[in-house]
N, C-alpha and C positions, 0 to 999 in steps of 0.2 A: 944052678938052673932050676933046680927043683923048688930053692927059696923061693927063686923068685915068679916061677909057676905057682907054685903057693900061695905068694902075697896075692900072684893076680888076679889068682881063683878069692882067697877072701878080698882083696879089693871091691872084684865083682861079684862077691856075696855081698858085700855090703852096699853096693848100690846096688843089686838085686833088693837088697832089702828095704832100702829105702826108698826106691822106688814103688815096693810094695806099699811102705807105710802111707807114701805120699798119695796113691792109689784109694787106697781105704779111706785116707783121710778124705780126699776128693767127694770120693760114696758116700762119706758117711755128710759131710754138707751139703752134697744133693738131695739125700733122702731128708733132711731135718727140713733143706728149703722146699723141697716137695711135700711134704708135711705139713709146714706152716701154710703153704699157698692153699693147700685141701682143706686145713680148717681155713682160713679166712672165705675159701671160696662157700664153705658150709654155713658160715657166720652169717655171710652176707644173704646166701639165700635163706636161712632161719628170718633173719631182719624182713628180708623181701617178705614173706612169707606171713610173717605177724603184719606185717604192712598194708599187707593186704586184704589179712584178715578184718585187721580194724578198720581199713575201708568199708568190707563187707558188713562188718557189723553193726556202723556208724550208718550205712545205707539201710540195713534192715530194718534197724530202728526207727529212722524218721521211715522207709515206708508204712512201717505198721502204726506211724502216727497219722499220717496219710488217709490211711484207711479208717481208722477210728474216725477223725473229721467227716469222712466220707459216708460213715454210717448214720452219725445223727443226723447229718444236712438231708439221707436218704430216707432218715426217716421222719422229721419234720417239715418235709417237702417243702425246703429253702434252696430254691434252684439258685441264686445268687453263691450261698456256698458251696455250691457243688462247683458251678462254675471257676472258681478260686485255687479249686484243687486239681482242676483240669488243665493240658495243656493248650488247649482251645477249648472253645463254648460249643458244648452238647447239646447243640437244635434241639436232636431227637428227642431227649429226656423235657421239655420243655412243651412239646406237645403232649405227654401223656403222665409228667407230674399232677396228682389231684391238690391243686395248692386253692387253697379254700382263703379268699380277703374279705374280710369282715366289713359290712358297709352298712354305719349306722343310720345314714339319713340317705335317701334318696330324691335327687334332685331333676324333678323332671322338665325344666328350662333346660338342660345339656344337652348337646349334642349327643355325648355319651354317656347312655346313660347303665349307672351299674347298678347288679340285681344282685339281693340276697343268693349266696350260694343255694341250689338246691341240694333236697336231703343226698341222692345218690353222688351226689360227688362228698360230701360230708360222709358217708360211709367211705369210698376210697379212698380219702383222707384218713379217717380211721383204721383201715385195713393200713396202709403205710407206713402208721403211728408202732402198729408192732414188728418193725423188720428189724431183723435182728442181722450181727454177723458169725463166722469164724475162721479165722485164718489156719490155712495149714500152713505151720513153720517150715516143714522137712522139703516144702516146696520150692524153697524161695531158690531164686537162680540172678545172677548178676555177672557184666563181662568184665573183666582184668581190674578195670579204673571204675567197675560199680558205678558207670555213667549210665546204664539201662538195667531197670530190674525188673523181675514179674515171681506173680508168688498166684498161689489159687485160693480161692477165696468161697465158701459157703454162703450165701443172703436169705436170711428164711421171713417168713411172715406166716401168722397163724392162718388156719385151715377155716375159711370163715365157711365152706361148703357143709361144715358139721351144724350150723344155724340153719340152713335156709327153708328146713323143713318146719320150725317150730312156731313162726310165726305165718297167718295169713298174710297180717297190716304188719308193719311197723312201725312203735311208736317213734317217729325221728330216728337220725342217726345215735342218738343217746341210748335209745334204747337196744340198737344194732350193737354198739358199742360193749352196754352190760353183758349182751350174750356171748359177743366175742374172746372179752376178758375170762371167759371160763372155759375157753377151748385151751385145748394143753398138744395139740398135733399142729404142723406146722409143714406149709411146702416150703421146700425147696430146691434151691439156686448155688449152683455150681460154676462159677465161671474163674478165667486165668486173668486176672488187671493187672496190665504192663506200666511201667514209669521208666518216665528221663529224668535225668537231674538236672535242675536248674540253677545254671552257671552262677548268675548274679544271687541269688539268695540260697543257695545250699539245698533247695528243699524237693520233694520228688514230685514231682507232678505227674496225675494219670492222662496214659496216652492213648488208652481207648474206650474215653467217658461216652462216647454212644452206646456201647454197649451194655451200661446200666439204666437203659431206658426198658430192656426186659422184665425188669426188678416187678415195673409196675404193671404189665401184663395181667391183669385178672380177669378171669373168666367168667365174670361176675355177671349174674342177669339184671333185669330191670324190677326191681322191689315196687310193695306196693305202699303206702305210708296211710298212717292217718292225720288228717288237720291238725287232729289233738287229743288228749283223753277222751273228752266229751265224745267223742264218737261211741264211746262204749255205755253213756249213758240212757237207761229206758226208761225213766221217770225220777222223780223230785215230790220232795210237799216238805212243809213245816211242819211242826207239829209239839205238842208238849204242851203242860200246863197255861192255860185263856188261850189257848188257839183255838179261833172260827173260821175253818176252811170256805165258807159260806163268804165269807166275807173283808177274809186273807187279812183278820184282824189279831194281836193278843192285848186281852185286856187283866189291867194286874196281874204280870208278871215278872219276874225276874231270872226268868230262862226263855233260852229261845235255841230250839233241838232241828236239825235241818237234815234231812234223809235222803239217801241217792240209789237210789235202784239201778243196778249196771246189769247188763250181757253176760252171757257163758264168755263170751269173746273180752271181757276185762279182765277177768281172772288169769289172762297170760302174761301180764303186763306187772311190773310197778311204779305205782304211782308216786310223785315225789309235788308236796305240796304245801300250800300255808292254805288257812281259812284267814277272815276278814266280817267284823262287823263294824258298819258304817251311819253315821246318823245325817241325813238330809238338813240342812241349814241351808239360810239365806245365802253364805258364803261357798256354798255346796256341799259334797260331803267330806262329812268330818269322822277321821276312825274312832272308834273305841277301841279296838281288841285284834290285835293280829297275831296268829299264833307261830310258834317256831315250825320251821320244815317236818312234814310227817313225810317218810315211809311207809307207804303201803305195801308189802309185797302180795301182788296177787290177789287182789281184793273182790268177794264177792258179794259187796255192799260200802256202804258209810253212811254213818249215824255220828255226827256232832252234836257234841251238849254246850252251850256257854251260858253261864249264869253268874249272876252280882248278885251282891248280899239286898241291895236295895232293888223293889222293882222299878223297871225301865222307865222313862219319864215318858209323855205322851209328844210321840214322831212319829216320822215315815224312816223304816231303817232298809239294810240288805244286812243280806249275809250271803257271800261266796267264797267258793273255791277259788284258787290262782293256782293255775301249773305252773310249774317251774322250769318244765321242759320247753312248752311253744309257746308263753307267756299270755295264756289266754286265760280268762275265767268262767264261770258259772253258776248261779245261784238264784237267789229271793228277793223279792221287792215285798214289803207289808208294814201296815200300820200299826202303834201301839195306841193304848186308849190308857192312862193312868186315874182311876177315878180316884185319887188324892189329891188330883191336880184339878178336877171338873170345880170350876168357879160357881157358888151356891148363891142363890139368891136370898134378898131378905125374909120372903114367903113362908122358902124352904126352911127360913132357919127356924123362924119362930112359931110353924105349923101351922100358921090361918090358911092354908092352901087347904088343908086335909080338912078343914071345918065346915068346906062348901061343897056344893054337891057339883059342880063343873069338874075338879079333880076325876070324883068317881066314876062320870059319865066319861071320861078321857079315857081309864084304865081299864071301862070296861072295852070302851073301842078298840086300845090297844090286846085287850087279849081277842078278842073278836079276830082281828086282821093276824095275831100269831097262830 
């Protein structure tokens, strides 16, 4: 009885026992299969994760491509591309773009008829010309599928308010221009541009392009210009070897020297120019001498010298200035007188003039009347 209490006690140790083991073993492929599903479940969001990431990164990059288009178009006031990066056409921006069209001939049979830009919108073209941007990266924000982004954005343009005291006039917007180029301060523009993504071409387009119509916002007053250099000018004359102001002639010479007397008020300016000497013919006039572009900075005079080795032949010549700037000019009308060229008669040559006394009674008249 005892054996067999015995046996039945180890019988049921032993399928105590392997009941244990069978237990354990159980546990221990739940936990290996819980295990693996943890990593996979990790894998898979790691994947998720980089998925998403490269969405987002793949989205940041073309917006920050976005933007750069967005800045030249903003700053060559090409409303056409601006438009292109918009999700709709920015009216707004289109009435207060300074977009300056160049119009070489003017047709006054049109109905329409178009007019040189004037100088103040050529300045706010030029204030435009320098908008700069900056993106903040750390801003950028997109939702799950990176099908809307927005990021904030700095738009600066120089400080042209540090000019407006240096000039009375200005010469043109060119000359607006030079003064601006040396401004180093800048306002700015702060704002947040939002993008969709565009299903059919991948690309991000802005969805709140009114809003860059502030950009051009200047506070700019109403300038006063001049026609052209020549306003700065107080007098002129020729002058230099056989010049007779009497008579606005040079006789035997081969220089011809041309003087400008300018204003306190030129010397704020530079001048950008060529000179020109020109000989009157049947067929009109015909150049000699045109010189390369001079720089004047801040001139309080000019004095031109041109001279040839041979003297001048006997004509009617000019000599002027051309700006470069308003395409205007200035200068001299006068005659030369080459006595190599005065055609002698036989008289002269052979002196029976000088043998009679009508000659002398001539020379003394002539001095008489000098």
């Amino acid at each position: 009885m005892s054996k067999k209490v015995l046996a039945a006690v180890l019988v049921l140790a032993n399928v105590m026992a392997l009941a244990s083991c069978s237990q354990a073993s159980n546990t221990d492929e739940t936990t290996r299969r819980s295990r693996r599903d943890a990593e996979d479940a990790q894998e898979a969001e790691e994947t998720e994760y980089e998925d998403k990431g490269a969405r987002h990164s793949s989205a940041e990059d073309k917006v920050y491509h976005t933007i750069e288009k967005l800045g030249s178009a903003l700053a060559g006031c090409d409303y056409d591309a601006v438009c292109e990066l918009c999700s709709y056409e920015p009216y707004e921006i289109r009435s207060v773009m300074p977009v300056v069209y160049e119009v070489e001939e003017i047709n006054y049979n049109s109905d329409f008829i178009k007019k040189k830009p004037g100088d103040m919108l050529r300045v706010r073209s030029v204030i435009a010309a320098t908008t700069t941007y900056e993106i903040d990266e750390s801003s950028f924000k997109s939702n799950l599928w990176a099908e809307n982004c927005s990021v904030n954005v700095t738009f600066s343009h120089k400080d042209y308010n540090e000019i407006l005291d240096k000039r009375d006039r200005f010469l043109g917007a060119a000359d607006f221009n030079m003064l601006l180029s040396e401004v180093e301060d800048t306002v700015d523009l702060e704002m947040t541009l939002e993008f969709i993504k565009d299903e059919d071409s991948g690309r991000y387009l802005l969805a709140n392009g009114r809003d860059l119509a502030e950009i051009y916002d200047y506070d700019l007053p109403e300038l006063k210009f001049m026609t052209d250099i020549f306003d700065t000018v107080e007098d002129s004359w020729m002058t230099g070897p056989g010049w007779n102001s009497a008579t606005e002639t040079y006789t035997d010479t081969n220089t011809f020297e041309f003087v400008v007397s300018l204003t306190d008020e030129a010397s704020q300016y530079v001048w950008q120019y060529k000179y020109r000497i020109s000989k009157k013919t049947d067929e009109g006039w015909v150049p000699l001498y045109t010189s390369d572009t001079i720089v004047d900075r801040y001139p309080t005079g000019i004095d031109l010298v041109y001279t040839e080795q041979e003297n001048f032949p006997t004509g009617h010549y000019i000599f002027f200035i051309y700006d470069m700037q308003s395409g205007s000019y200035y200068g001299w009308e006068y005659d030369v007188v080459n006595g190599a060229e005065v055609v002698q008669t036989d008289n002269a040559v052979t002196g029976s003039v000088a043998e009679t006394e009508a000659p002398q009674e001539t020379e003394e008249a002539d001095e008489d009347e000098v």
